[in-house]
C-alpha positions as CSV (number, residue, x, y, z in Angstrom):
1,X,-10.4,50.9,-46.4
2,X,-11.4,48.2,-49.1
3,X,-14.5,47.7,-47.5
4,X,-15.5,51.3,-46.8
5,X,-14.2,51.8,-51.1
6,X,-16.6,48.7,-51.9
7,X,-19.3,50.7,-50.6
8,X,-19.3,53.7,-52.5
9,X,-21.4,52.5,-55.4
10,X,-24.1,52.3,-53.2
11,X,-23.3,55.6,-51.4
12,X,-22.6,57.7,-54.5
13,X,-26.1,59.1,-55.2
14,X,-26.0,60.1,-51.4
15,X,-22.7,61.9,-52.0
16,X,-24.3,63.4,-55.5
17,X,-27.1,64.6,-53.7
18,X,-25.8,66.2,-50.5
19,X,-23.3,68.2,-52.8
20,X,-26.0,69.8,-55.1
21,X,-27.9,70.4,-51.7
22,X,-24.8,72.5,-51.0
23,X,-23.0,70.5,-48.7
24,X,-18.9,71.2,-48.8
25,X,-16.3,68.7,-49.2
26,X,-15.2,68.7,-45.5
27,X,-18.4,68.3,-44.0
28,X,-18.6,65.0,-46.5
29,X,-15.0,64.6,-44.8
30,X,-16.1,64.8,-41.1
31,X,-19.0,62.7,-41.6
32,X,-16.9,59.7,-43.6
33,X,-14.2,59.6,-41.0
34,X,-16.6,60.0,-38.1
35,X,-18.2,56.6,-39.2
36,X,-14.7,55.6,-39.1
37,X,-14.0,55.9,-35.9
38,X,-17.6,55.0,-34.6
39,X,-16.4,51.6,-36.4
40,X,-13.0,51.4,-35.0
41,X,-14.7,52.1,-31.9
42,X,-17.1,49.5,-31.6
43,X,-14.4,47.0,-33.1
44,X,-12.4,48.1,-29.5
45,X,-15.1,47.1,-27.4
46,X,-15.7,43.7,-29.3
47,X,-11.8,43.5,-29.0
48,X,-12.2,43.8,-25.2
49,X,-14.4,41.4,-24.5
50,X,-12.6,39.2,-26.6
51,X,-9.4,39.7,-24.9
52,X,-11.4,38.7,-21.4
53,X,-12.3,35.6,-23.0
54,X,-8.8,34.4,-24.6
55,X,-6.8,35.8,-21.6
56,X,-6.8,32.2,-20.1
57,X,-5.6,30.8,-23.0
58,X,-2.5,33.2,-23.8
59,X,-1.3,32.8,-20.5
60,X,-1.4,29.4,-20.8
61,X,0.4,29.7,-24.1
62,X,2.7,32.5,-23.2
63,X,3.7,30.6,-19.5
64,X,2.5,34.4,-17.7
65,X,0.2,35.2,-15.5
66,X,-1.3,38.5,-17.6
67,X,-3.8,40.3,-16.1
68,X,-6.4,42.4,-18.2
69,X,-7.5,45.7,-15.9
70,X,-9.3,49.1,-17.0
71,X,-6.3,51.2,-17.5
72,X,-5.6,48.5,-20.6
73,X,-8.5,49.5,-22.2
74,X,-8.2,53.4,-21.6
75,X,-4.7,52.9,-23.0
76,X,-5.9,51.8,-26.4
77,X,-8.2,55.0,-26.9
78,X,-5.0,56.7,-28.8
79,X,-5.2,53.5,-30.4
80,X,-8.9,54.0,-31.8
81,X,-8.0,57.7,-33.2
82,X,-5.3,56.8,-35.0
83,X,-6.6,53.6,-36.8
84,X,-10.2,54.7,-36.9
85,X,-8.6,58.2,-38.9
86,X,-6.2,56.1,-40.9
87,X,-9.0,53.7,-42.1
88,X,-11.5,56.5,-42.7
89,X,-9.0,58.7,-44.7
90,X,-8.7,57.0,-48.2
91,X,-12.7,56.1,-48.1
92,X,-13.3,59.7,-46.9
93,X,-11.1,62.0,-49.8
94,X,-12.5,59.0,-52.3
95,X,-16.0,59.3,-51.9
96,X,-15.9,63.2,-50.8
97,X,-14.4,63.8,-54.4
98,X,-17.2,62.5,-56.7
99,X,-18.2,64.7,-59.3
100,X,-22.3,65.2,-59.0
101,X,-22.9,65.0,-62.1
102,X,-21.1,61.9,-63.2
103,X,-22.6,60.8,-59.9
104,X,-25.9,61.2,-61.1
105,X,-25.6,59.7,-64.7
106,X,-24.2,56.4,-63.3
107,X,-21.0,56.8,-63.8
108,X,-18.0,56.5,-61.3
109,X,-14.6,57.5,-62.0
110,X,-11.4,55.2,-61.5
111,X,-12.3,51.9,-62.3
112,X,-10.6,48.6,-61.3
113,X,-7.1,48.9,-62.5
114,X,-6.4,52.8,-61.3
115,X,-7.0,51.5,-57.7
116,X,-3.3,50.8,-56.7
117,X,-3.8,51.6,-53.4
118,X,-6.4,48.8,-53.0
119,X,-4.5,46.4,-54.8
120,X,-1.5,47.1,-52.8
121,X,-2.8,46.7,-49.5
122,X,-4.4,43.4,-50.7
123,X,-1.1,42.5,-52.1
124,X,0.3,43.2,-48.4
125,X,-2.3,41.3,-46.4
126,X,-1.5,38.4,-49.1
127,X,2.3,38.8,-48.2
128,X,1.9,38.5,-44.9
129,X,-0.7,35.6,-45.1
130,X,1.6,33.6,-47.2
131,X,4.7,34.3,-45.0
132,X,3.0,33.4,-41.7
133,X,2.0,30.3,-43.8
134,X,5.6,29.6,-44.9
135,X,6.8,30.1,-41.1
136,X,4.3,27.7,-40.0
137,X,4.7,25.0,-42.0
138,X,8.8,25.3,-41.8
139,X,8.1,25.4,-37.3
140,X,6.2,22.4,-37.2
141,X,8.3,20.5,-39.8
142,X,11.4,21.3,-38.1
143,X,9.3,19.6,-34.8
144,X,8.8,16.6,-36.2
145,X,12.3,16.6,-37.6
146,X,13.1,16.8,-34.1
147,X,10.7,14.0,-32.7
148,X,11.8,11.8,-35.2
149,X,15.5,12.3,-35.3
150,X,17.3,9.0,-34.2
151,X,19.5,10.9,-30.8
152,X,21.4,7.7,-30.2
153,X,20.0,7.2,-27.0
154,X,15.5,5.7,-26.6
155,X,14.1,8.4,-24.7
156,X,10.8,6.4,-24.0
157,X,9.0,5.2,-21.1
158,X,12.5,5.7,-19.3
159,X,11.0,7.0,-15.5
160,X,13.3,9.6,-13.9
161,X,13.1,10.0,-10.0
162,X,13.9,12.8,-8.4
163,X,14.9,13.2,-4.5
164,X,17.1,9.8,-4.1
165,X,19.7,11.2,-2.4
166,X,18.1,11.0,1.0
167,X,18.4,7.2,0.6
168,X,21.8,7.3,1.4
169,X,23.1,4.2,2.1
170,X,19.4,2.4,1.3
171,X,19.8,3.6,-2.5
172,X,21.4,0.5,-3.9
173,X,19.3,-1.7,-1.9
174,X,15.9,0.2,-3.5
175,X,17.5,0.0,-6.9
176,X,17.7,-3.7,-6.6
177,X,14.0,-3.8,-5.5
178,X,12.7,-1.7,-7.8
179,X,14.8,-4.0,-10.8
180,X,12.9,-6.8,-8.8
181,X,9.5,-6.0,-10.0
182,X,8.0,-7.1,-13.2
183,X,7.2,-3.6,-15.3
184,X,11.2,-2.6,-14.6
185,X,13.2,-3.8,-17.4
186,X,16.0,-1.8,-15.8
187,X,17.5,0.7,-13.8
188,X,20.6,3.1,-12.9
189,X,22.2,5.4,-11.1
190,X,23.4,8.3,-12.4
191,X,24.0,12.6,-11.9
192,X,23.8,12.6,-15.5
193,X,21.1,12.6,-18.0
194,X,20.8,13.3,-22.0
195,X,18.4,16.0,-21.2
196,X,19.9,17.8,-18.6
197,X,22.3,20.8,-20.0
198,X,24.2,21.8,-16.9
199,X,26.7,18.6,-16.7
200,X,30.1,19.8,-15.3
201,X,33.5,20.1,-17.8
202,X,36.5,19.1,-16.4
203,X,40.2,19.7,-17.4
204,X,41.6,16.4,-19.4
205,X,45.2,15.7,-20.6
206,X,47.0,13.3,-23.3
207,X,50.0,13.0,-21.4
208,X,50.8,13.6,-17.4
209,X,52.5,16.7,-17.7
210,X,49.7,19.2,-19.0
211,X,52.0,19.5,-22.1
212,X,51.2,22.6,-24.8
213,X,48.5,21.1,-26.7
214,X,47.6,18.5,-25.3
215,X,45.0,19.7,-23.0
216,X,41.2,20.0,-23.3
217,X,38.5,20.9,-21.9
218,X,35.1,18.0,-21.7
219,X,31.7,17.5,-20.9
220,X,32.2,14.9,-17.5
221,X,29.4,12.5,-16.9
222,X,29.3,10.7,-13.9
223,X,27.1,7.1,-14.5
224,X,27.1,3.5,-13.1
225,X,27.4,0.3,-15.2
226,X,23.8,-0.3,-15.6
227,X,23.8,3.7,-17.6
228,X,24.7,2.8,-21.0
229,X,22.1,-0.2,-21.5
230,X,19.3,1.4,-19.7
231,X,19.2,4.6,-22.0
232,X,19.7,2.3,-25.1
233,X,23.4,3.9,-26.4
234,X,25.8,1.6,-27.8
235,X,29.6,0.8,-27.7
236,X,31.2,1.4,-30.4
237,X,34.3,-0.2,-29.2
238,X,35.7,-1.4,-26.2
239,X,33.6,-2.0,-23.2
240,X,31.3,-1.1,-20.6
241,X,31.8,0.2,-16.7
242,X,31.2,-3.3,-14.8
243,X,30.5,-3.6,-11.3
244,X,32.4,-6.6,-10.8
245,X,35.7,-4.8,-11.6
246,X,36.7,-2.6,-9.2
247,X,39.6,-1.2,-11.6
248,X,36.6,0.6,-13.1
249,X,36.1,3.4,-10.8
250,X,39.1,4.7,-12.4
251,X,38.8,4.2,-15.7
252,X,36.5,6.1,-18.1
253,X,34.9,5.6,-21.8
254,X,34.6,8.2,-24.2
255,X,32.6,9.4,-27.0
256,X,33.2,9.2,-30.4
257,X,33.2,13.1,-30.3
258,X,36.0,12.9,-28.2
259,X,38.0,10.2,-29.5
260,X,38.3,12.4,-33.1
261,X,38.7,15.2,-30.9
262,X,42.1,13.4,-28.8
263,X,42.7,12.1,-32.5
264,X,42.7,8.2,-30.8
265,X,41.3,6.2,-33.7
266,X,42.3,3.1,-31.4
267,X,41.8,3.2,-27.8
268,X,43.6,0.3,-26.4
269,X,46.2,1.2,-23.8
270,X,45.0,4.7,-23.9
271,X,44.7,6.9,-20.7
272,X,44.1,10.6,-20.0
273,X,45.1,12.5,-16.7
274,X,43.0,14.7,-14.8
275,X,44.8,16.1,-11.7
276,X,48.0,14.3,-11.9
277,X,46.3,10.8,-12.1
278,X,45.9,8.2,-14.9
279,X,42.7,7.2,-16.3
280,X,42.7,4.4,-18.6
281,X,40.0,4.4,-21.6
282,X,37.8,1.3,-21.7
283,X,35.2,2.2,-24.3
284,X,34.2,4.2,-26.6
285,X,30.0,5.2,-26.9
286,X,28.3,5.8,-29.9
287,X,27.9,9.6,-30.1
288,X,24.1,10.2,-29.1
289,X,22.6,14.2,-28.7
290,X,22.4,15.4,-25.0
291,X,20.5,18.6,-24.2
292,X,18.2,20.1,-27.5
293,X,19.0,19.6,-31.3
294,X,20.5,23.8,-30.9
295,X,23.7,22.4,-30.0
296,X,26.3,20.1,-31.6
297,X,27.6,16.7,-30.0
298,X,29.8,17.8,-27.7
299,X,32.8,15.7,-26.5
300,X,32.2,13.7,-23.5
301,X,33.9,11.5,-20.6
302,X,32.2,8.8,-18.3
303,X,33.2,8.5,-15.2
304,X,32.0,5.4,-12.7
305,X,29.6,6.3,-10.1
306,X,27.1,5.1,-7.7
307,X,25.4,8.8,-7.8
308,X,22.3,9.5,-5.8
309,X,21.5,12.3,-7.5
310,X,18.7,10.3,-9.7
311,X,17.7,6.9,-10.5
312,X,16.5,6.3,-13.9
313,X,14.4,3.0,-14.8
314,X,13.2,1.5,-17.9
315,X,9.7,0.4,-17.5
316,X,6.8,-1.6,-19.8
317,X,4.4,0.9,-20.6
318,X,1.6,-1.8,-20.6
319,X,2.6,-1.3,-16.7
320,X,3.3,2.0,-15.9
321,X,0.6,3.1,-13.7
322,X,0.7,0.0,-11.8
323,X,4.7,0.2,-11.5
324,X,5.2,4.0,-10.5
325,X,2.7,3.0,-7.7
326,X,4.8,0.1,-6.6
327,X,8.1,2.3,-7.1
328,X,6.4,5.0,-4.7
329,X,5.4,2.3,-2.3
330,X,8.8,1.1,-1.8
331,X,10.4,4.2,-1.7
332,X,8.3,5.7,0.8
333,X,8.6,2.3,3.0
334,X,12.5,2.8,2.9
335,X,13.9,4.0,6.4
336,X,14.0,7.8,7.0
337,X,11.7,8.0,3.5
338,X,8.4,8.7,5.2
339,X,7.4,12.4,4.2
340,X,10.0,12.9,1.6
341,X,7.9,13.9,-1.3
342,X,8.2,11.5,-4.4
343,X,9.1,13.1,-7.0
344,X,9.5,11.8,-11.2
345,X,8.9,12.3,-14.7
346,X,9.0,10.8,-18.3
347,X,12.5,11.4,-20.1
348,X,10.5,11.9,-22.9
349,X,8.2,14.8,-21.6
350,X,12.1,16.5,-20.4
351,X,12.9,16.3,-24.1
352,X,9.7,17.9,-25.5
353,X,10.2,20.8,-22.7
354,X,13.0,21.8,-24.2
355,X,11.5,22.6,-27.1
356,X,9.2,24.8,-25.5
357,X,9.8,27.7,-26.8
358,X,9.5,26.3,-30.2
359,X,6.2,24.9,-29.7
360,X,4.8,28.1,-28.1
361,X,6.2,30.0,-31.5
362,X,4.5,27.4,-33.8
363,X,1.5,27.9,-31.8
364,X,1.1,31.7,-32.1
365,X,2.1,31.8,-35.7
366,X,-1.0,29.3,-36.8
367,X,-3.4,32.3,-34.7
368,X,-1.3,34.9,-36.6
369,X,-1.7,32.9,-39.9
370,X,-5.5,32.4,-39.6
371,X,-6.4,36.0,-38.6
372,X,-4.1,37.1,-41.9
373,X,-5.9,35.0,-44.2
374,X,-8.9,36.1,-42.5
375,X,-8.2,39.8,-43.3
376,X,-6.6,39.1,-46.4
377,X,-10.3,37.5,-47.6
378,X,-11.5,40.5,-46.5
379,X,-9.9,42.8,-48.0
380,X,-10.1,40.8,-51.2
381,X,-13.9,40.9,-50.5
382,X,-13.7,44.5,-50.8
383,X,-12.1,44.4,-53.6
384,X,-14.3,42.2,-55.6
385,X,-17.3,44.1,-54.4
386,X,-15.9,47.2,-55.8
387,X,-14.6,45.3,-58.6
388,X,-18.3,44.2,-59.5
389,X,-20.2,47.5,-59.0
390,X,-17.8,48.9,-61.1
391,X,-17.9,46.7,-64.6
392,X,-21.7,46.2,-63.5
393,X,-22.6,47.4,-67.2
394,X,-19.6,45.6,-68.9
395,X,-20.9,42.1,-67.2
396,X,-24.3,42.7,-68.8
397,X,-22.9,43.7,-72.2
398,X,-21.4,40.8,-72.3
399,X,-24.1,38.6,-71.0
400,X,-26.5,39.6,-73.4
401,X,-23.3,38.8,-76.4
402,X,-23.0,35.5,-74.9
403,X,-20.8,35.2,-72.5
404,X,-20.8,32.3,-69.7
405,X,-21.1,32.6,-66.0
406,X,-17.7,30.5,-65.7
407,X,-16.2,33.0,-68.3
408,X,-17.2,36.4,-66.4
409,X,-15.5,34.4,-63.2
410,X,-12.8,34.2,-64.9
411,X,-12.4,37.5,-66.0
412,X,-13.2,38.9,-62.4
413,X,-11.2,36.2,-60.7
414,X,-7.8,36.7,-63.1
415,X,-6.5,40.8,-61.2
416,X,-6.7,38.3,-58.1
417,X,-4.9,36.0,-59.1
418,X,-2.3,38.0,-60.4
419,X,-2.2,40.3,-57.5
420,X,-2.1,36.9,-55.2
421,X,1.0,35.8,-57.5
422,X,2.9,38.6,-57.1
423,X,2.6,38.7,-53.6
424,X,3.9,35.3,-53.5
425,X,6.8,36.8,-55.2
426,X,7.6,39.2,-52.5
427,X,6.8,37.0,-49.5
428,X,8.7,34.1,-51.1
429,X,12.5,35.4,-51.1
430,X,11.2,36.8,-47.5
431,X,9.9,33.7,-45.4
432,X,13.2,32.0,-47.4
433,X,15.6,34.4,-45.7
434,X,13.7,34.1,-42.0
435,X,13.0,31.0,-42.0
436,X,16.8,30.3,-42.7
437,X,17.9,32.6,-39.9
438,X,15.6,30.6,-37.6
439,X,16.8,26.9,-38.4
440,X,20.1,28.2,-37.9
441,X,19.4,28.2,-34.4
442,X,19.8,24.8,-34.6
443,X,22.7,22.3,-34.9
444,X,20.4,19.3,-36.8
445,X,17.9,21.2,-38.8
446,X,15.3,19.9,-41.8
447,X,16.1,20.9,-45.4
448,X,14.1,23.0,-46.6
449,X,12.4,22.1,-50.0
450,X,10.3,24.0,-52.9
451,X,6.9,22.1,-51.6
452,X,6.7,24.1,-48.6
453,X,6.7,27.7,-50.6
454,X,4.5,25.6,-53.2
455,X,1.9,24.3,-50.9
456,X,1.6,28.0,-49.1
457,X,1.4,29.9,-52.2
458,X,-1.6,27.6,-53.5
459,X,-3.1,27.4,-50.6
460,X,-3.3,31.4,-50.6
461,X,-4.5,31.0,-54.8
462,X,-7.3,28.9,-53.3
463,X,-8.2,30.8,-50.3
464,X,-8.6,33.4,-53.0
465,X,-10.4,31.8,-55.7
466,X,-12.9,30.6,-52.9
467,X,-13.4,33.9,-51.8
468,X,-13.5,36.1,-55.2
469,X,-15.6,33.0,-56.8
470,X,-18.3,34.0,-53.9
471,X,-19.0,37.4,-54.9
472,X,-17.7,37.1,-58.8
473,X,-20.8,34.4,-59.1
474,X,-23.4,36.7,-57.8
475,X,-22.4,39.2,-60.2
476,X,-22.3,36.9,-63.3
477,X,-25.6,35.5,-62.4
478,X,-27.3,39.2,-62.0
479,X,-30.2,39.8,-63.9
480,X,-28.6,42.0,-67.4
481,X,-31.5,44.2,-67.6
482,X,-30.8,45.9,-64.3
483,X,-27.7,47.3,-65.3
484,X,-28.5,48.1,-68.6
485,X,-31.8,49.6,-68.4
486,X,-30.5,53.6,-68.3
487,X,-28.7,52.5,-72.0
């Protein structure tokens, strides 16, 4: 619409001409939104091959396997009416409803300030620009709150394999050889792991009678002594699991979580009962986030086991090609082993996968930010153009008075700026609200501070000037003469 508008300087002798050659209104009509949808058209073929060519990459980005066939494209012919008639219809009553005479003297009715139409779908495609800004800035901030956060647990170069259970009774034995080499810096046991979300909860009790009140419900883990030191928690008091005590395969440590939960601010001689039978507490950990940052620390219980669900080792990254190969040699050589498929991953990579979906969402809004600034800039374009052809005479006026290049910027540049402000104003109190609602999704969430809204709404003021600046300077420079030789 803006850029159709910009255009009718240039088209309004045609239009003058063809109506005192008796042409009606609605032929003028039919031939404004015809180009229309000749436009839209084309744009739907350029759209097609487009989508061919960055198919691959939203499948990647979306995790689908989308297919693009013909019936897609016939479905978007409703699709090409109704924009190409909607973008043709302001354009097409606008420039059908010049006057022939005015026309024909040079001048055009409804100047700058009378086009609120214009200015309010550039103050929408702003909006939206500086909201999708907003959004993006707030996703990827809140992901490197995440990446950074301290968890209470070092997630890195900790090597997870999968597929140890069919060791059986070799599993402590490949431990050992696995601790053996010199890129493992140490190793456990375990059916639990902080990125895992599915651990079991069991039924816990302060006294051995299930009394009214004193029973709860909490996160189990099941872990070997070596667990604790190998993901890097800490005590916080008490004592580790040891393997050298064989009292320990029925005692348990606890979280701090859970200790505030059971309201045990000292642990000593403190036991809880799970089906009938005593548990003493050893330890308490240091509370550390398990699963994503969407969910509060839950409490927890260890429990001592040799599990053969997975064995976890920390290794020296300045080794770790050379040390998974040795760790797949050796398991592979174990008894029973051969053709068992050797399966592991990075404890870090887990963690960032659970932040997929965020990732994905930060991904698309950067595409859907750059394609609103896009057509924000052009719309503004538009805009400018129109703005220009309109105050053609005024620029010379004041040309020939005096005025500067950087002056007559100025002036053209200022509706924009205000237009781009008060945009800001609406999109503002907007991305505040969603991008609120969003964060709330999680448990540990970034603060949200007045640069992020600051930095967006200048960025969107630049983005303007830039673009305003390149068609406001063209106009300034223009030779006075041409537009006031008719005067």
């Amino acid at each position: 619409m803006n850029l159709s508008t910009a255009r009718s300087a240039s088209r309004a002798k045609e239009v003058g001409m063809r109506k005192v050659l008796g042409s009606h209104r609605g032929v003028l009509i039919g031939q404004f939104l015809a180009e229309s949808l000749l436009t839209t058209f084309g744009a739907m073929l350029l759209a097609a091959m487009l989508a061919v060519v960055l198919l691959p990459y939203l499948n990647e980005l979306s995790g689908k396997s989308l297919q693009l066939t013909a019936r897609h494209i016939l479905w978007l012919a409703p699709a090409v009416v109704v924009t190409g008639l909607l973008a043709g219809s302001y354009p097409a009553f606008f420039l059908s409803s010049f006057e022939p005479i005015k026309v024909l003297k040079g001048r055009l009715a409804g100047g700058f300030r009378s086009s609120w139409l214009r200015n309010g779908l550039v103050t929408f495609q702003f909006a939206t620009a500086i909201l999708l800004m907003i959004g993006t800035f707030v996703i990827y901030r809140q992901l490197g709150y995440i990446r950074n956060k301290q968890l209470g647990y070092n997630r890195e170069q900790v090597l997870v394999i999968n597929n140890t259970r069919p060791l059986g009774a070799q599993a402590k034995g490949f431990k050992q050889e696995v601790m053996q080499m010199s890129g493992v810096q140490g190793g456990t046991m375990t059916a639990s792991l902080p990125v895992r979300t599915d651990n079991s909860t069991n039924i816990f009790s302060k006294d051995a009678t299930n009394s009214p009140g004193q029973v709860v419900g909490i996160d189990e883990w099941f872990v070997d002594a070596d667990y604790i030191p190998v993901m890097g928690m800490k005590i916080a008091s008490g004592r580790n699991f040891s393997a050298a005590l064989p009292t320990d395969a029925q005692s348990i440590i606890i979280n701090e979580t859970a200790a505030r939960l059971l309201s045990f601010t000292d642990i000593t001689g403190k036991k809880l009962y799970t089906g009938g039978q005593p548990r003493p507490i050893i330890g308490v950990v240091k509370d550390f986030n398990a699963g994503s940052l969407h969910n509060k620390i839950a409490p927890m219980v260890f429990s001592y086991c040799d599990c053969l669900d997975n064995m976890a080792f920390r290794i020296d990254p300045r080794q770790a090609q050379a040390t998974i190969a040795s760790i797949e040699k050796a398991y592979e050589s174990r008894e029973g082993m051969t053709g068992q498929p050797f399966s592991y991953y990075f404890l870090d990579e887990a963690f960032n996968s659970l932040y997929q979906s965020e990732m994905r969402t930060a991904q698309i809004f950067i595409g859907f930010a750059v394609l609103a600034v896009l057509i924000a800039c052009l719309g503004v374009f538009g805009l400018i153009t129109y703005a220009a052809e309109q105050r053609m005479r005024e620029i010379g006026i004041q040309k020939v008075l005096g005025a500067s290049v950087t002056s007559i910027v100025a002036m053209l540049s200022a509706n924009f700026l205000k237009l781009a402000l008060f945009a800001a104003v609406i999109a503002t109190p907007l991305a505040w609200y969603l991008v609120n609602k969003w964060l709330n999704n999680f448990a540990y969430r970034m603060e949200i501070g007045w640069g992020i809204f600051a930095w967006s709404v200048l960025l969107m003021v630049l983005i303007t000037l830039i673009t305003v600046s390149f068609r406001a300077v063209r106009a300034a420079l223009a030779n006075p003469v041409k537009s006031l030789k008719a005067e």
